[in-house]
N, C-alpha and C positions, 0 to 999 in steps of 0.2 A: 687704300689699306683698311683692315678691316679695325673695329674698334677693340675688339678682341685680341687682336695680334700686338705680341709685346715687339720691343724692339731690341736691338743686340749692339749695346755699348760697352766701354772696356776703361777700368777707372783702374788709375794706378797698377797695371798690366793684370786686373783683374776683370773678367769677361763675367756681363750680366744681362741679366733679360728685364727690362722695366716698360710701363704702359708709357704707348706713346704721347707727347704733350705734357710729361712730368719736367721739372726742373732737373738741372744738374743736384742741386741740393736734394733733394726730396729722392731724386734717386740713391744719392750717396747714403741719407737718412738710412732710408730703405733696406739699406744692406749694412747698414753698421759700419761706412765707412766716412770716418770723421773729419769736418771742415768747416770750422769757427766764423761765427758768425753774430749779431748784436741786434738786427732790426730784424731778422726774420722771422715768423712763429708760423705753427703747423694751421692756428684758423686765418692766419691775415693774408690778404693778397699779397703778391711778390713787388717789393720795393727799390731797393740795392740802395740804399743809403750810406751803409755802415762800410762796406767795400772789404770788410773781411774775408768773406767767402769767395775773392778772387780765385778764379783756377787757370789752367794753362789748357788749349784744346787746341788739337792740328787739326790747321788752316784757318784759325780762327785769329784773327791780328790781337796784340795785349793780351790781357789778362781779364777774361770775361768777367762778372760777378755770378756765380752759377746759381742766385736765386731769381735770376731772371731768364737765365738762357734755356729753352726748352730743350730736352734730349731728341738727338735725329740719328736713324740707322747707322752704325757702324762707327759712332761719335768715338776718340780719343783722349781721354780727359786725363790730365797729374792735377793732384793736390796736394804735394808737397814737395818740389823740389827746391832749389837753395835757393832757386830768383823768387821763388811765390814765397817763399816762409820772409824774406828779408822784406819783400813789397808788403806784407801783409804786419810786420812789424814798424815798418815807417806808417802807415797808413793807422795804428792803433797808438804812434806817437803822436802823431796829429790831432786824434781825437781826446790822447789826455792833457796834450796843451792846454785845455778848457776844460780841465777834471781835477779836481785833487786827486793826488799821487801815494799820499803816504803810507797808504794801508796797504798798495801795491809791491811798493821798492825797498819800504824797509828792513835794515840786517836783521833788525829784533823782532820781526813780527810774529814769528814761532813762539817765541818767550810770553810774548806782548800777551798771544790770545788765552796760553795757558795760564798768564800771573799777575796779567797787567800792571806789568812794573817798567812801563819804557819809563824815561828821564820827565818828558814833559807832555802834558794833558791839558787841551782848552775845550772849551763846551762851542767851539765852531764847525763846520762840516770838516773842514783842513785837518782836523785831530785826528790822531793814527785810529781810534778803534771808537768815532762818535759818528759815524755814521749809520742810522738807524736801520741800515740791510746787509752793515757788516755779518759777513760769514756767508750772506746769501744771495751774494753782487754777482750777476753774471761777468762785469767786470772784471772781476777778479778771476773766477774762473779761466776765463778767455785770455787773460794776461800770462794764466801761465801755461796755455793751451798753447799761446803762441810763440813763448820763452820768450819773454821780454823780460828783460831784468835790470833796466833803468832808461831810464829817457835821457836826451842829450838838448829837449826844446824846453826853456820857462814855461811855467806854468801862470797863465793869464785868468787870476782870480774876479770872476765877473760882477762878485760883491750884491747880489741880488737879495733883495730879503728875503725872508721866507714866508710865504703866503700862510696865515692860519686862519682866515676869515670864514672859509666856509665848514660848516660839520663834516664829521669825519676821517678826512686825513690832508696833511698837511704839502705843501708844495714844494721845494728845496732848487732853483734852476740851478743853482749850483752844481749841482752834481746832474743835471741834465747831459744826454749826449745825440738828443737832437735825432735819434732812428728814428721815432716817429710813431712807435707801436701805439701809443697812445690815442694819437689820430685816429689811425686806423679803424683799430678796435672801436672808438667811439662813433665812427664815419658808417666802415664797412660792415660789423658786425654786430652793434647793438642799435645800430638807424638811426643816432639821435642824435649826430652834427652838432656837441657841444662845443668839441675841443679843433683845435686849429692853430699853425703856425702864426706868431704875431711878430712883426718887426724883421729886419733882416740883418745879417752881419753876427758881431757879437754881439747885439742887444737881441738876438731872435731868442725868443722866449716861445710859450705853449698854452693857449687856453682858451677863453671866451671871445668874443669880437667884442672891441669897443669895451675893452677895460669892467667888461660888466663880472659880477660875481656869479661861484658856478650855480649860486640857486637863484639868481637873477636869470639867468642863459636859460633852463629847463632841462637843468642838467638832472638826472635820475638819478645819482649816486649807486650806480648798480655796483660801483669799484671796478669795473673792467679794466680800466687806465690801470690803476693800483697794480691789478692780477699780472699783467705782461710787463711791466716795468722794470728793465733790465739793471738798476741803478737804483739808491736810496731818496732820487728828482721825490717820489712819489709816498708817501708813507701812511700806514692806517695812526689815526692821534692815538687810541686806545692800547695797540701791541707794539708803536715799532720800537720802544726798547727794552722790550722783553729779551731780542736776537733769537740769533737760529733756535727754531724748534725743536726739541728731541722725538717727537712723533707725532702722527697723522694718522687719521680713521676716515672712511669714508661712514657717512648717516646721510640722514633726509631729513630736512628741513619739515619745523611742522608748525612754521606760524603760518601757514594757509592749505591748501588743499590741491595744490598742482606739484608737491612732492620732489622737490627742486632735489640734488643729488650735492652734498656738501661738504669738502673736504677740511673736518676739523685738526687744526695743528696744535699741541698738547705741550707745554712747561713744565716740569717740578709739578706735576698734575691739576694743570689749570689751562683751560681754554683761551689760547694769546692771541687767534688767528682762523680765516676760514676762509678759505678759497674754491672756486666751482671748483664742477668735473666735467671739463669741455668733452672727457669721452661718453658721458653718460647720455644714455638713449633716453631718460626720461625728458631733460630740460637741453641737452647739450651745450652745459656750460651757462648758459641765461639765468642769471640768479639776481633778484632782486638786491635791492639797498637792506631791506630786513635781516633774509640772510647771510650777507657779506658784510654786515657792521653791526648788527642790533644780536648777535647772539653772548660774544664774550662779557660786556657789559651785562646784560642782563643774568646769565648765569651764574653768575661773583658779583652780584650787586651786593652793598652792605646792606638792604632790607631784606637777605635772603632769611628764613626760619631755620634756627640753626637746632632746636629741639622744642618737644615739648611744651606747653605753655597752658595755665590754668588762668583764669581771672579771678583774681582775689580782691577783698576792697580795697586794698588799697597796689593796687594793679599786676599787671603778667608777673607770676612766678614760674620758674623753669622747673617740668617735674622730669620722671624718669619714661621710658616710652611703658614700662611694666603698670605704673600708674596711669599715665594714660588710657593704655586699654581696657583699665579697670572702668575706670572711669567709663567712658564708651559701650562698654559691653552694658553695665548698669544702668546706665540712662536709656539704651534700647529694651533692653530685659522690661525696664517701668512701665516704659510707653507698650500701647497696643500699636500692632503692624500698620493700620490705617490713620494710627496718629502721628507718624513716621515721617519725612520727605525727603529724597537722598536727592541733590541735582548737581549731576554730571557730565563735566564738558566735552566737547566733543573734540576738545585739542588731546587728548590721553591716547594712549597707544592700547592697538588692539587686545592685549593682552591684561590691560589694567583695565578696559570696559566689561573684558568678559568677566574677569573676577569679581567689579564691580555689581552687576547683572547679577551675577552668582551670589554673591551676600546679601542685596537687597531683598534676594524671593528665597533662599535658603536659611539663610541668619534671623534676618529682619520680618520676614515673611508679609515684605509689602509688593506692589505695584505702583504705589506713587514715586516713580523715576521722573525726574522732570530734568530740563536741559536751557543752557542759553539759548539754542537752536529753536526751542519753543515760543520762549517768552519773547525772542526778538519778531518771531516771523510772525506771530500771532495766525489769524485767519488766512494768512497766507504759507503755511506749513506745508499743507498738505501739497496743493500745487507743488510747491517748489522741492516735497520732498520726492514727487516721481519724475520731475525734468531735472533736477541732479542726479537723481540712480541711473537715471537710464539717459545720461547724456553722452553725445561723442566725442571723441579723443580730438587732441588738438592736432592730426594728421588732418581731418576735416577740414583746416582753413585752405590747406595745398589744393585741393581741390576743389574747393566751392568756386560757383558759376556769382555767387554776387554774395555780399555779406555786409549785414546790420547786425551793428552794436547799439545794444540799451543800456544807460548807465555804465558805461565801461569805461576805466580810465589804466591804463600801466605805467603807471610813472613810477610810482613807488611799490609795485606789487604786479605778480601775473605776468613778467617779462616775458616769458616763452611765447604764449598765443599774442602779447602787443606785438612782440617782433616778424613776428609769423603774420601779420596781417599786414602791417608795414611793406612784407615782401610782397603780398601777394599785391598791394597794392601796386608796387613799383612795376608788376610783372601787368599788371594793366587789368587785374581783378576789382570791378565794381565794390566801390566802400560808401555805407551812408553808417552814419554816427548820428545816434538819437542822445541828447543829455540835456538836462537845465540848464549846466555850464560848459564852458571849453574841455574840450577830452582834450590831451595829448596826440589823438588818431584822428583831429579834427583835420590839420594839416595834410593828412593824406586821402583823407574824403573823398570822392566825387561828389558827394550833396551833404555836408554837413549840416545836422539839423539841431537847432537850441531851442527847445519847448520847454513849456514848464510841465512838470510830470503831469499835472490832470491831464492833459491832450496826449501822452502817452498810449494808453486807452484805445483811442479814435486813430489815431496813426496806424495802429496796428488793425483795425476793423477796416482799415483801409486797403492795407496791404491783402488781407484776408477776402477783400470784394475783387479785387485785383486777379484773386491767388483763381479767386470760383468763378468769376465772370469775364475777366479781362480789363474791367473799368472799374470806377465809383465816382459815385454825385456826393459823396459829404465832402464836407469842407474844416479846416482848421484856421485856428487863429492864426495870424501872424505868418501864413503859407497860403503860396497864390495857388488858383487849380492849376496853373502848369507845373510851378516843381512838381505838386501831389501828381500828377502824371506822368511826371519824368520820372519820381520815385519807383512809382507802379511797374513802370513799362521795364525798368531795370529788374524786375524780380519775375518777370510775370513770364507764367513758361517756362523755365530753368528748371531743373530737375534735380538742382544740388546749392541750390540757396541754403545760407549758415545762419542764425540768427547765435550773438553772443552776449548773453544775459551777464550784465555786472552785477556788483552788490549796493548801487545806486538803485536798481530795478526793485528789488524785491523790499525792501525799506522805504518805501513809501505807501502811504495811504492805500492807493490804487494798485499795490502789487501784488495782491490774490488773483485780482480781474484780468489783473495784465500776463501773470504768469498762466491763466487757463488760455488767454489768447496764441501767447508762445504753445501751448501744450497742442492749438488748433492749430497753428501751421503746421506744428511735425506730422501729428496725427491724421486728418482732412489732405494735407497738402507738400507732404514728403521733406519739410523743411528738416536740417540738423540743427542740433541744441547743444551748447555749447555754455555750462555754467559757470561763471568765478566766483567762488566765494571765501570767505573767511573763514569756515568750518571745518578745520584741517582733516578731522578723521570722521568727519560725515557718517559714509559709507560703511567707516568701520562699526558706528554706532548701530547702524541697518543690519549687519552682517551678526553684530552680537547679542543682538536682543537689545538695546538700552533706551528702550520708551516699553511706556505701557502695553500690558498683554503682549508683546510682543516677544516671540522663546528666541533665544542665538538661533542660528541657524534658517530660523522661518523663513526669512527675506530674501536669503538666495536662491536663487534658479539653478539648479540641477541641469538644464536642456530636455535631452533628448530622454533621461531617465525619469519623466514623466511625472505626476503630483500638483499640486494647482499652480495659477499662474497668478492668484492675488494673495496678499498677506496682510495684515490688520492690524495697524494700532488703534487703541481704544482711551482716549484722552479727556474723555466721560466725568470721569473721575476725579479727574485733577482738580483741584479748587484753590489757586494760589492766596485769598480772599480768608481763608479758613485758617484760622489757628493752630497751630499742632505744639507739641509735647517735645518731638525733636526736629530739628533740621539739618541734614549733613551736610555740608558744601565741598565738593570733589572739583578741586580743579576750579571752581567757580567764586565768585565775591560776591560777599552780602550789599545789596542793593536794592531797587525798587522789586526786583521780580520772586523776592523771597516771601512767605508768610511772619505773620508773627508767630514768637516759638518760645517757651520757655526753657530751651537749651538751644545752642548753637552752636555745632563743631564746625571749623576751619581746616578742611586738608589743603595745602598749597605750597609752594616754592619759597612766595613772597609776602610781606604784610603790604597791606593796602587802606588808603583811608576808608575808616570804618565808619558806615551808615549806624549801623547797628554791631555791639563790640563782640565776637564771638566769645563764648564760657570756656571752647577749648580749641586748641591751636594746635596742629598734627604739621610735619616738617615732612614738605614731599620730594621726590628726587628728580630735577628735570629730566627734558629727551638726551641731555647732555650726556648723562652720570645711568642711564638704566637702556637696556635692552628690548626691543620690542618688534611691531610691525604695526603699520600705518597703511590703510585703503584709499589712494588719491583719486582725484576726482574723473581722474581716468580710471579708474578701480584696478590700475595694476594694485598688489601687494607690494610694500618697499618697507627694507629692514632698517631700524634704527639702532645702530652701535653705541656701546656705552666709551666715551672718549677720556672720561675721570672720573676720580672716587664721589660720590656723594660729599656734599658740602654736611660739616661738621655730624649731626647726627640725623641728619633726615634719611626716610625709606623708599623706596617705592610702592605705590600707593597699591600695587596685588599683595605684597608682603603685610602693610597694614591690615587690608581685607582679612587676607590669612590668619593674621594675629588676632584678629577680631572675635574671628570663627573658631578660631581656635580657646576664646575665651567662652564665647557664649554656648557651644557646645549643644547647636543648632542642626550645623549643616554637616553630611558628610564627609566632605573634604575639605581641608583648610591649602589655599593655596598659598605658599610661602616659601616654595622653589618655582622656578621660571620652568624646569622640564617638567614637572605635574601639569602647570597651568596647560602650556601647551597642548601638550597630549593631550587633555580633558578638551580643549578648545579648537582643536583639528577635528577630534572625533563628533561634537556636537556639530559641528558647520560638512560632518560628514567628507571629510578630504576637499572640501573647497578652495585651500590655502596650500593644498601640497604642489600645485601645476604652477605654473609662470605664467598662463594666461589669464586676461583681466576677469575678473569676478564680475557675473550678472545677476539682476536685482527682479525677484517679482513685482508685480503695480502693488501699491501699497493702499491699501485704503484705512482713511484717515477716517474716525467715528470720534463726533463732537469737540469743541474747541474748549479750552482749559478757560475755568472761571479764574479772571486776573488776567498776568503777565502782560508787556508793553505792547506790543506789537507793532508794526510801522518803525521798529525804533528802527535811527539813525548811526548801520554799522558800517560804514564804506570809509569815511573819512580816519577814524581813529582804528590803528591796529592793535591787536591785543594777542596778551600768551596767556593763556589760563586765567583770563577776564581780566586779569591787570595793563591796562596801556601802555605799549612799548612808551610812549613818550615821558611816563610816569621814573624811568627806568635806562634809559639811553638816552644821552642827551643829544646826540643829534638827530632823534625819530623827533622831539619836541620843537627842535629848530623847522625840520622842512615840513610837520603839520601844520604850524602854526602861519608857516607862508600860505599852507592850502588854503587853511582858513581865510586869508590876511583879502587872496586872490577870489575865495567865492563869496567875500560879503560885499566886495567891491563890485564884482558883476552884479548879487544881486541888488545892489542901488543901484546900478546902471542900469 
């Protein structure tokens, strides 16, 4: 039979054509014809645990479970006559024998959820409406999908405590019922074999082997388990008693640069909850711990800036934002353009960069744009700012012929390409892992390699004698010539070797040298480039002008419509060493990489410990609360939705711009609607941003390195949103850094 050719089955004397090898379920799905079910989901393999989805098929003995039975030519399927509706109700009394009942069977429950006024209330799971996924229990659902409306079995309370040990969310076996999604999901679909069936009978519980804790295990806190949990077994510690949501938004995640697709759930307008979008072709559904636990915390943190803020001697007063901008305009008005410093994160959305850009050369009429992107990467900019632009999509790893990782770790960040390499691994795809310490992806290796970054370097000069000769005579420490051979022999020849630069690579000492060598594989030797890093809107920054000399628009490549093919930042200038008159901070904290300044404005979300105090304090509006677009490091364009109001009186930061400009009576155009900006900022990127295809970048040449800023600094470990440390901020980002930390200072004394 061909694979094309559907088959002809008949569900409930209803005649349909489905692809052959689908389940009875997935076929029913398919057509909208409905049959309850508890352990099944659309991404996990078929299980039949839960035995709901019993059906009846002529010639087939019993009562199959149709998420296991494949559909066959001319199959006859019922799904609901009176013996499967009864079987399927015994079989869901069974399951709540070991479930509390009450929120299921009781007369008052209508009342209960409108007035909550039943008789009695205990703070135990057993309590009619204290279960933290009341309202959003598939149980419940399913209960009355199936008309059950009372059990005739005790109910056998299994008394388990409730695990709160580890960050995050909290455990409940109580109200477990044993499908299993959780497994799964963790087994089948995120590769990382935390969770597993423990003990048997009714003491069978769910978790780690050997009683270890889940950040003991290696578990990733991606929340998968959480996401498919048909029961309130599973709960986030931060939202689960908020209860049912009243809305959802889908946005993009922007504490990194792989553009994860995130569906935010919305309270009395407040962020309670966030869940993937396992349909989204950016990430499908792979969303890190960042995403899935570190947003609601941080966007309703009480350090958020709730208005205005002046330093007086004797400390913060709250002014009005009209004063503010006096304020601001005046202090620029004083200073001359070149005594000026605006530095602008690369976490902002493309629309608050362009505006930005726009005020510094319009308003301000500087070029000193400076960025953490600079000051972290130091002499290593440049490199890594044309093997990010022009780097390949994470469809690359499906097809690479062999693949090394430098500095790459996805534990807690970058899910999509870890998992994606994982597969490829299992699929029997050559993996070496280069780091100082234990990757995560060391386990699935074929030569797992632990150097200290100086031989970093020389590894790759290795590969590169390999790539042009076939061989090499250097040698490395603590590596005999055969691995260094066996290395070789794995890359050498292949025509679609991956190499996957983390942000261990480029943060060290040696990562200018090293990022020109990656630059030599691709270029010399056909290698693809593959970057992670922390700089959520990179790209965007490229696409809108926001470094030196550099106009919006310059850095994109047009194609076939002709114009050159290099573009120029000029960093000449920059003197971070140098004193100036103003310093703006967008997005960014006062820290080592700032000058001294005899004014200091703070635009940002949140206060932070301050190095140096700023004079004034501007309240900006996260990705949460404002409207935008973001360039991932796949350079699709991806929107970001506003999910709630602006916390108390902060703006978004083009609105500030606008206000700005609108004060000092500099520029043109003050941008202070979202539909000007745009329009101005499609038309200068010349329709670049109107197609759905990914955005390409001209080679960038980088002219002179900024006197000052860090470089080599140390940005891999600690995550950050707009230079504040998630850990500073959510309390369970603080718990599983501090294990990183706990676990690399132990190796490196080992």
């Amino acid at each position: 039979m061909r694979k094309d050719k559907k088959v002809t089955i008949t569900i409930n004397n209803q005649q349909i054509q489905v692809k052959p090898g689908v389940t009875i379920l997935n076929a029913a799905r398919e057509h909208e014809i409905p049959i309850p079910s508890l352990c099944s989901l659309e991404n996990l393999p078929s299980y039949g645990a839960c035995r709901l989805c019993i059906v009846e098929v002529d010639g087939l003995r019993g009562f199959p479970t149709s998420c296991t039975t494949p559909v066959e030519e001319g199959m006859v399927i019922r799904t609901d006559t009176a013996e499967v509706r009864a079987l399927r109700q015994e079989v869901l009394k069974l399951l709540l024998s070991e479930h509390p009942g009450s929120c299921l069977f009781c007369s008052e429950q209508n009342e209960c959820k409108q007035f909550m006024g039943t008789i009695r209330k205990v703070g135990a799971t057993t309590g009619c409406r204290y279960c933290p996924n009341d309202g959003r229990c598939e149980l419940q659902e399913i209960t009355e999908k199936v008309g059950l409306t009372e059990t005739s079995y005790p109910v056998y309370y299994r008394g388990f405590s409730v695990e709160k040990y580890d960050p995050f969310y909290d455990r409940d076996y109580n109200l477990c019922l044993l499908c299993g999604r959780c497994v799964r999901v963790c087994n089948d679909v995120r590769l990382n074999g935390t969770l597993n069936f423990k003990q048997r009978g009714k003491l069978t519980t769910i978790g780690p082997a050997f009683d270890r804790t889940h950040l003991e295990s290696g578990c990733e806190f991606c929340g998968a388990c959480v996401s498919v949990c048909p029961t309130g077994a599973l709960s986030t510690k931060v939202s689960k008693w908020y209860g049912k949501p009243d809305n959802q938004i889908l946005t993009t995640c922007t504490y990194c640069s792989t553009g994860c697709q995130l569906i935010l759930q919305t309270k009395n307008n407040e962020v309670v909850d966030v869940l993937p979008d396992y349909n989204s072709s950016v990430d499908r559904g792979l969303i890190c711990v960042k995403g899935r636990f570190a947003i609601p915390e941080y966007v309703h943190s009480p350090q958020r800036i709730s208005t205005p803020k002046k330093l007086t001697p004797v400390g913060y007063q709250d002014i009005s934002w009209d004063e503010a901008i006096e304020i601001v305009a005046e202090k620029l008005r004083d200073a001359k353009p070149e005594e000026s410093l605006i530095m602008v994160s690369p976490q902002l959305s493309n629309e608050d960069l362009f505006a930005a850009q726009y005020f510094a050369r319009q308003s301000i009429g500087t070029e000193n744009i400076f960025s953490s992107v600079i000051a972290d990467l130091g002499g290593a900019f440049a490199p890594f700012l044309n093997v990010a632009s022009h780097a390949h999509t994470f469809d690359a790893i499906d097809s690479a012929h062999a693949i090394l990782t430098i500095g790459f770790d996805s534990t807690y960040g970058y899910s999509l390409p870890g998992i994606s390499i994982k597969k490829a691994s299992r699929r029997g795809t050559p993996l070496v892992t280069l780091d100082h310490f234990e990757s995560n992806l060391g386990m699935y290796a074929e030569i797992p390699l632990k150097l200290h970054p100086s031989e970093w370097v020389p590894f790759l000069n290795i590969l590169i004698d390999y790539a042009s000769e076939g061989k090499s005579e250097r040698a490395l420490s603590g590596v005999s010539m055969e691995e260094i051979a066996r290395v070789g022999k794995l890359f050498h020849g292949a025509s679609s070797n991956l190499v996957i630069v983390g942000s261990h690579a480029f943060s060290i000492p040696e990562g200018k040298e090293l990022l020109e060598k990656v630059i030599t594989l691709r270029d010399a030797h056909g290698w693809k480039v593959i970057v992670a890093h922390p700089y959520t809107n990179l790209n965007g920054m490229l696409a809108m002008g926001v470094f030196p000399y550099l106009k919006s628009g310059d850095a994109v490549s047009h194609g076939s419509k002709g114009g050159s093919i290099h573009a120029t930042i000029d960093l000449t200038s920059l003197d971070i060493t140098k004193p100036e008159k103003v310093v703006y901070l967008i997005g960014e904290v006062p820290g080592d990489n700032i000058p001294e300044c005899d004014f200091l404005i703070y635009q940002n979300g949140l206060v932070t410990e301050w190095e140096r105090r700023p004079d004034l304090i501007l309240p900006s509006a996260l990705f949460t609360e404002t409207e935008g677009t973001v360039i991932s490091a796949e350079r699709r364009i991806l929107s970001i939705n506003k999910a709630c109001d602006a916390c108390m009186d902060a703006k978004p930061d083009y609105w500030i711009f606008g206000a700005l400009s609108e004060k000092m009576k500099r520029a043109k155009i003050q941008y202070t609607d979202m539909a000007t900006l745009k329009r101005d900022m499609k038309k200068s990127l010349k329709g670049a941003l109107d197609g759905k295809k990914a955005l390409n970048f001209k080679h960038i040449d980088v002219i002179g390195t900024p006197v000052g800023g860090t470089g080599g600094k140390a940005i891999s470990v600690e995550a950050r949103y707009r230079g504040i440390p998630l850990r500073n901020v959510v309390s369970g980002m603080k718990v599983i850094e501090e294990r990183v930390e706990t676990l690399t200072c132990a190796e490196r004394e080992g």
